[in-house]
C-alpha positions as CSV (number, residue, x, y, z in Angstrom):
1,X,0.0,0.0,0.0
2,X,1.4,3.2,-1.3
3,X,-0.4,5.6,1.6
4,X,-2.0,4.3,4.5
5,X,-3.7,6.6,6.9
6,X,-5.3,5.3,10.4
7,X,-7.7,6.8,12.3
8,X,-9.0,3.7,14.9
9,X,-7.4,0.4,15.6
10,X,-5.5,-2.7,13.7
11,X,-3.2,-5.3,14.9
12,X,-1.2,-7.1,13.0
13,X,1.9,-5.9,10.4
14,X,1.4,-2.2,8.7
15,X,3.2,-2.0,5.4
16,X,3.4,2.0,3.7
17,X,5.4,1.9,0.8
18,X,5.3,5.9,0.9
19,X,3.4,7.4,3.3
20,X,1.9,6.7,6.7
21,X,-0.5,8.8,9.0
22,X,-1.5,7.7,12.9
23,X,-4.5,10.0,14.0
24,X,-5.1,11.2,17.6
25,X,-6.5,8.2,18.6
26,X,-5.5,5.9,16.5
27,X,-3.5,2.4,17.8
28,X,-1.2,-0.2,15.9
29,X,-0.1,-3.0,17.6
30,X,2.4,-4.8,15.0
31,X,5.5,-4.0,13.1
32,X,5.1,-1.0,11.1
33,X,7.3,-0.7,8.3
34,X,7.2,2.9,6.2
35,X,9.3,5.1,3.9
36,X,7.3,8.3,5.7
37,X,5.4,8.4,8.8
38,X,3.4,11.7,10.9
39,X,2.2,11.1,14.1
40,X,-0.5,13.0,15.8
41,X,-0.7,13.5,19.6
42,X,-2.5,10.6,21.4
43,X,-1.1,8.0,18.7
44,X,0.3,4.9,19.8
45,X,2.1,2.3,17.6
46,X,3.3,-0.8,19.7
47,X,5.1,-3.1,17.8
48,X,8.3,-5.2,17.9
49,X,9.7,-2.8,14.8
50,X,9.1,0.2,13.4
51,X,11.3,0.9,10.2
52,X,12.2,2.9,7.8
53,X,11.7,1.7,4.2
54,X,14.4,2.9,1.8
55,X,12.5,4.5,-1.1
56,X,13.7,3.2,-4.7
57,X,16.0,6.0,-6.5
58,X,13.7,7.5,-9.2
59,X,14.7,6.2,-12.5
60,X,16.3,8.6,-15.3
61,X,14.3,10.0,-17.9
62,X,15.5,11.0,-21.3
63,X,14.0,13.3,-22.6
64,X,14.1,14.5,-26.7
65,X,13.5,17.4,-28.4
66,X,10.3,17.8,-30.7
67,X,11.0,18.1,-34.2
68,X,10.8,21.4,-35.4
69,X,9.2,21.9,-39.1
């Protein structure tokens, strides 16, 4: 899952491949594993790891000029 947001309760593993959002009152019990993560106040993650995915270098573009006429 690209973006996860949670605003209430799971257990079990949390996979955010980009982004991840714990609400006020939100509660993970598991491992969390994110590239980006924002916590609000009240938010509790318990879980035996919380860790910081390494994003995947963005991959070159080339890029051509239009022919002109």
């Amino acid at each position: 899952m690209a973006h996860l947001v949670v605003n209430g309760t799971i257990v079990g593993p949390v996979h955010a491949a980009d982004f991840g959002r714990a609400a006020a009152r939100s509660r993970v019990t598991g491992d969390v594993h994110y590239a980006s993560i924002e916590m609000h106040l009240g938010a509790v993650v318990d879980g035996g790891w919380c860790t910081r995915a390494l994003r995947p270098e963005p991959k070159a573009v080339e890029l051509k000029l239009a022919k002109t006429q």
